[in-house]
C-alpha positions as CSV (number, residue, x, y, z in Angstrom):
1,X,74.9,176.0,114.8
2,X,72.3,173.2,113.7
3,X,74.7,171.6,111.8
4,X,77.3,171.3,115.1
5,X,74.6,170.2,117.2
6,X,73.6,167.7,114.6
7,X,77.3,165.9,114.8
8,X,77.4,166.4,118.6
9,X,74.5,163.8,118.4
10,X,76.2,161.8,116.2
11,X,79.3,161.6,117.9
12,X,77.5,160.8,121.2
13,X,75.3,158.1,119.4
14,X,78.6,156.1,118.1
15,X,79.8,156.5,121.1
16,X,76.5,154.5,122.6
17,X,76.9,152.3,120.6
18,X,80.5,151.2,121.5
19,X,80.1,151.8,124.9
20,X,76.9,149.3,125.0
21,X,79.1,146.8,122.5
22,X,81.7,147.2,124.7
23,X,79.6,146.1,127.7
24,X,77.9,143.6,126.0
25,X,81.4,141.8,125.3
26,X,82.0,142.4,129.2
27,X,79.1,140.9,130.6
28,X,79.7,137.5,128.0
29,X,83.3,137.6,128.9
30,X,82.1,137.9,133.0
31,X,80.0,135.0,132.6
32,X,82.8,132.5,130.4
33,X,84.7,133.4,133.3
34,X,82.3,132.5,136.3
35,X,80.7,129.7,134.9
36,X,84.4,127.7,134.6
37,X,84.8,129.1,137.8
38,X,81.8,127.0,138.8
39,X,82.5,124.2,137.3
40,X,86.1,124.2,138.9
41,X,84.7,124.5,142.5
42,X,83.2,121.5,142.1
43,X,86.0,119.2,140.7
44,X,84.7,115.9,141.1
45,X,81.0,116.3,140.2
46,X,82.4,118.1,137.0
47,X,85.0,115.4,136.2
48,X,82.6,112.7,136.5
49,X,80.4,114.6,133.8
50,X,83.4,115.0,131.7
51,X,84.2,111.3,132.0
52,X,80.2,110.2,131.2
53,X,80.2,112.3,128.2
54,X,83.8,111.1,127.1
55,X,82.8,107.1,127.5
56,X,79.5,107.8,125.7
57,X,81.2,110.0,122.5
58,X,84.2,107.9,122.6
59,X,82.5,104.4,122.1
60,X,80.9,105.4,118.5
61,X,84.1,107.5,117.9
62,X,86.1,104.1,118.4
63,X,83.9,102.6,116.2
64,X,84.0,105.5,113.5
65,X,87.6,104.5,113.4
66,X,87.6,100.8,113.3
67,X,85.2,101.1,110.3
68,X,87.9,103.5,108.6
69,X,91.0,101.2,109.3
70,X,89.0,98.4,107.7
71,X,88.6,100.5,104.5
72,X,91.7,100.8,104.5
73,X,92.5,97.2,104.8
74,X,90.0,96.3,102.0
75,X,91.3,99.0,99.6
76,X,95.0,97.5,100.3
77,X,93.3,94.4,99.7
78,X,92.0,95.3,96.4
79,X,94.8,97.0,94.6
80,X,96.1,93.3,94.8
81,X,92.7,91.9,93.1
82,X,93.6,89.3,90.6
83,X,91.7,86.9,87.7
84,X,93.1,83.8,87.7
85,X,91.8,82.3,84.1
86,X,92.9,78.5,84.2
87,X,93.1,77.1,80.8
88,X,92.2,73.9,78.6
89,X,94.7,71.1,78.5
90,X,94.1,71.7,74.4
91,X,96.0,75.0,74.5
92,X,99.5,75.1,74.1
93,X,102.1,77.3,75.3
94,X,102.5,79.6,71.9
95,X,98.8,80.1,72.3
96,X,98.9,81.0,76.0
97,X,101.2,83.2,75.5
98,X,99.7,84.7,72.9
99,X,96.0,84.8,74.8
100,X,98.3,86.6,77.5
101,X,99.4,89.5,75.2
102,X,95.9,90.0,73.7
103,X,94.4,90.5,77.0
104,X,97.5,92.8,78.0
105,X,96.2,95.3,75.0
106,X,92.6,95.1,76.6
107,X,92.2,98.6,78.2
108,X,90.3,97.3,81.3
109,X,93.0,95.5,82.1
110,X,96.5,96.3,83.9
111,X,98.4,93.7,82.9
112,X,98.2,89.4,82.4
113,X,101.2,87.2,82.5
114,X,101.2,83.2,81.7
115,X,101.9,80.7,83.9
116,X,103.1,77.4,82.3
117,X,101.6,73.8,83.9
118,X,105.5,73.2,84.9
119,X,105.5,77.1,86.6
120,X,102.4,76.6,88.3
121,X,103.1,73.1,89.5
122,X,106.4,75.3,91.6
123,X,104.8,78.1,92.4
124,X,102.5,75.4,94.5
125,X,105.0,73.6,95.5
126,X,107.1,76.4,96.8
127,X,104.2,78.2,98.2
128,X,102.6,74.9,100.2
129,X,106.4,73.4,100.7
130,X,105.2,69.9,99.5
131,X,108.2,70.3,96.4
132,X,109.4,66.6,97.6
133,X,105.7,65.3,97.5
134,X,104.5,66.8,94.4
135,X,107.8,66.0,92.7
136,X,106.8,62.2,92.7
137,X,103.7,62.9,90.9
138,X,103.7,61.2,87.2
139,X,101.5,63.5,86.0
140,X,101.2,67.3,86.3
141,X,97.4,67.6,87.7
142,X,97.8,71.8,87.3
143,X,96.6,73.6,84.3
144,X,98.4,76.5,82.5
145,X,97.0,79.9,83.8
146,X,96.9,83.3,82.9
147,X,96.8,86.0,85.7
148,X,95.1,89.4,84.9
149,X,95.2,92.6,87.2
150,X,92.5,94.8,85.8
151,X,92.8,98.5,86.3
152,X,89.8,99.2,87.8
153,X,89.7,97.5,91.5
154,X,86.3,97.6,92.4
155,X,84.2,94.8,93.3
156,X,81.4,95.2,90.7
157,X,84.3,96.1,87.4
158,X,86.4,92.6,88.8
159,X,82.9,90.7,88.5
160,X,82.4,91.9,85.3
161,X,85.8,91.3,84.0
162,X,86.2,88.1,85.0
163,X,82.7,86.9,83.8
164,X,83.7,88.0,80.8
165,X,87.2,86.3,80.3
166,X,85.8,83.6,81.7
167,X,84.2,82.9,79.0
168,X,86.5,82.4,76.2
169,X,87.0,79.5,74.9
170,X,90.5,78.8,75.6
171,X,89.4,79.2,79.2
172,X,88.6,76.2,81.2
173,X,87.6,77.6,84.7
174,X,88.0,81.4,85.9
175,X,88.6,82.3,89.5
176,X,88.6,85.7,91.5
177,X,90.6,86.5,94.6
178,X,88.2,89.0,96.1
179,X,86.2,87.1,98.6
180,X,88.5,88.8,101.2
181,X,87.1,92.4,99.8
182,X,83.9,90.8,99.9
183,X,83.7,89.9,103.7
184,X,85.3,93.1,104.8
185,X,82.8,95.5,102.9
186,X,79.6,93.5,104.4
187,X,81.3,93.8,107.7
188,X,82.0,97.4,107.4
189,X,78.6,97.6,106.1
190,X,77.7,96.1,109.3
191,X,79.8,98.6,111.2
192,X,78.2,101.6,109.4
193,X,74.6,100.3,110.4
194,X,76.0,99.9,113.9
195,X,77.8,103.1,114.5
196,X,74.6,105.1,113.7
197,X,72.4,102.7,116.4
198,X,75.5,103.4,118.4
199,X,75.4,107.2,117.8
200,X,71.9,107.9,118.0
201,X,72.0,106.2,121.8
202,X,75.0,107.3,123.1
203,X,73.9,111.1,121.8
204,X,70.4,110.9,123.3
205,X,73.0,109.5,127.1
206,X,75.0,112.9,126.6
207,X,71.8,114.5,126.3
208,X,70.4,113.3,129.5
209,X,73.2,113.6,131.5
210,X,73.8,117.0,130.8
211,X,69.9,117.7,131.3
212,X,70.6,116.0,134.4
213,X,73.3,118.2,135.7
214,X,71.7,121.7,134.2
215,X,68.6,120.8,136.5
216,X,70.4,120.1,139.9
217,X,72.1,123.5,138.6
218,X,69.0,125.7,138.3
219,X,67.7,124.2,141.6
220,X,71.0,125.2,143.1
221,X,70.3,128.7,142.4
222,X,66.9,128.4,142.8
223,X,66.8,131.8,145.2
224,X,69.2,133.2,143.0
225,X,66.9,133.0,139.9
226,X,64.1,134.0,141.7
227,X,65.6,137.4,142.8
228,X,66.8,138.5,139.6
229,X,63.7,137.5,137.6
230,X,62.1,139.7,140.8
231,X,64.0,142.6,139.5
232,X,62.6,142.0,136.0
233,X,66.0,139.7,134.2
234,X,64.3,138.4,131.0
235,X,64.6,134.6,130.0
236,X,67.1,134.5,128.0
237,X,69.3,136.8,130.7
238,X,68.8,133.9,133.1
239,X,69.1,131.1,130.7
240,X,73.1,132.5,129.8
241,X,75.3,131.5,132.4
242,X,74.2,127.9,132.0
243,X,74.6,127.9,128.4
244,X,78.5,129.1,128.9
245,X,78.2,126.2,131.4
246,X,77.0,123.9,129.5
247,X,79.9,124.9,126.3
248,X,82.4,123.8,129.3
249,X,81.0,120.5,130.0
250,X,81.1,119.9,125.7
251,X,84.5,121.6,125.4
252,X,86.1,119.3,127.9
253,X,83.8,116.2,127.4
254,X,84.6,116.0,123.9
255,X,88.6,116.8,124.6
256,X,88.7,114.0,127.2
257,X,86.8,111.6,124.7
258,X,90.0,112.3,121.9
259,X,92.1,111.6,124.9
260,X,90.3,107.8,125.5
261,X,90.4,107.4,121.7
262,X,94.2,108.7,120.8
263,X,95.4,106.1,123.9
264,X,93.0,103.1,122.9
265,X,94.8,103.1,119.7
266,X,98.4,103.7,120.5
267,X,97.5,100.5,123.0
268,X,96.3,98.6,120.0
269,X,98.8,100.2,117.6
270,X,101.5,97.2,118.1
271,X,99.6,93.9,118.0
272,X,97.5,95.1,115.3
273,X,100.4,95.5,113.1
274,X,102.5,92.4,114.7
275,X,98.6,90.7,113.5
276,X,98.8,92.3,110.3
277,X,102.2,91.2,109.5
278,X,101.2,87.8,109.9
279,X,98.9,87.7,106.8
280,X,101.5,89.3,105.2
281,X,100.2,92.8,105.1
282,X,100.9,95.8,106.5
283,X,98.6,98.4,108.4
284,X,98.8,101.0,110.8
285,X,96.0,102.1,112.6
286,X,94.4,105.5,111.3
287,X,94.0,107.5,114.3
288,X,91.2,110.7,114.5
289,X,92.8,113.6,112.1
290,X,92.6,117.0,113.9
291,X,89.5,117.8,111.9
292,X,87.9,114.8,112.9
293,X,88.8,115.3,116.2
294,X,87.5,119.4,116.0
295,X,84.1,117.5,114.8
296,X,83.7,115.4,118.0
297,X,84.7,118.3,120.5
298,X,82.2,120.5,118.3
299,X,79.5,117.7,118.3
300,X,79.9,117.8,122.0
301,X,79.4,121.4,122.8
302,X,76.4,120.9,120.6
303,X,74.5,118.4,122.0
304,X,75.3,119.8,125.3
305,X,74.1,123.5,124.7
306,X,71.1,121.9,123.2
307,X,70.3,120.0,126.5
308,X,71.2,122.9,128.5
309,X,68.6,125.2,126.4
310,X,66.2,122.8,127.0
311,X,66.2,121.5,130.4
312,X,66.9,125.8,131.8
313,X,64.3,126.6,129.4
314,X,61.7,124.3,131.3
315,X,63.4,124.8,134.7
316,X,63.1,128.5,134.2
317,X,59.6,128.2,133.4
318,X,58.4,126.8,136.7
319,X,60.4,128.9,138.7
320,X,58.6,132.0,139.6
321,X,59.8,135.1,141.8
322,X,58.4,135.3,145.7
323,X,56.3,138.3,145.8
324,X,57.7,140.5,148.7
């Protein structure tokens, strides 16, 4: 008989404890539901939030991606990094050649080809189309050259490399063609210092605006707050609804911020590859992946719930209940 009454209790505990699960995921459900319903009865209040938080996520966002297009540009850039080692008038072809094969076997370095004075002297003329001028030259003013590719295309293994052909002693003069790589990495360095400025400002706006808009909430339902705390509603039960509140304002903040970014670039899309094609290069822009774009929208609702915590918090605090 114990033993029955024992699993009554049991059953009747587990079935508490669904029953209060059960309501709990009803009450958060009740409150997703009101608080969009809130926002939605008041269109144009709520759009111009959205819009303020997309402007001020979208500007480091567009910057985020300018920065990653230019990496992309420089490491295009590189993979076409060359050391141009020109050579003394004393060397002769035979020996140029041979140099050429040497520094082929080098294992920090791709490949090297020779360049005669008479293939150089085209190459120049065909390149700069001055073959009519530079044929009436008596002498040949070009030197015989050797181009090496070196495996490894970084900045700092291309300085080194070329330092250190540079100084054998068939070589009269060495030159790199990275000063392009050079200019883009200081000004994506410059980007990178920017886009955190930019962040940390345009963060601290969302902030502020959506501290803004949770206090003219709260004061909304000023009477509202004061009857329920009356009837003894915790904190934290008060505080809820404008937390799901303020997860709308991120959610749609940070989708209509993706939106600004996704049609700023298929605007620029064409004459920044009509530009590119110019220099003889070719690049698309690199919009946001879907994870980078899950990142804003999440950074959104983040920054937004923490406002809304903050500024309820402090609103809540100062609002007592009317004694009756």
């Amino acid at each position: 008989m114990a033993k029955r009454n024992t699993n009554r209790l049991k059953k009747r505990g587990v079935r508490r404890r669904e029953f209060g699960g059960r309501t709990w995921l009803r009450h958060h459900r009740y409150l997703l539901r009101e608080s969009l319903g809130d926002i939605i009865r008041h269109p144009f209040a709520s759009a111009l939030t959205w819009l303020v938080i997309a402007v001020a996520l979208a500007l480091p966002a567009l910057l985020y991606v300018t920065q990653k297009n230019l990496d992309q540009l420089a490491g295009q850039w590189q993979e076409g990094a060359q050391v141009s080692l020109f050579l003394e008038d004393r060397v002769s072809v035979s020996d140029g050649e041979n140099l050429s094969r040497d520094l082929q076997r080098r294992p920090e370095v791709r490949d090297a080809w020779y360049l005669s004075r008479e293939d150089a002297l085209d190459e120049f003329a065909a390149w700069m189309d001055m073959a009519p001028v530079l044929s009436s030259l008596d002498n040949n003013p070009l030197p015989a050259t050797i181009i090496v590719i070196p495996v490894s295309q970084t900045r700092t293994d291309i300085e080194i490399l070329g330092e250190l052909l540079g100084s054998l002693p068939e070589v009269a003069d060495m030159q790199m063609d990275i000063e392009w790589v050079q200019r883009l990495e200081r000004i994506s360095e410059v980007l990178q210092r920017s886009l955190l400025a930019l962040s940390g400002v345009l963060g601290l706006t969302v902030v502020l605006v959506i501290g803004n808009t949770m206090r003219m909430a709260t004061e909304a339902r000023r009477d509202e707050i004061q009857v329920i705390k009356l009837v003894g509603a915790t904190q934290s039960f008060v505080r809820r609804p404008f937390l799901y509140m303020g997860v709308w304002y991120g959610l749609f903040g940070g989708l209509v911020a993706c939106g600004l970014i996704w049609a700023s670039l298929a605007l620029l899309s064409g004459p920044v590859s009509a530009l590119a094609d110019s220099y003889g290069t070719a690049l698309g822009l690199r919009p946001l992946t879907w994870t980078e774009g899950a990142t804003l929208v999440g950074v959104a609702i983040l920054l937004s719930v923490i406002s809304t915590w903050l500024t309820v918090s402090r609103r809540l605090a100062q609002i007592e209940p009317n004694p009756l």
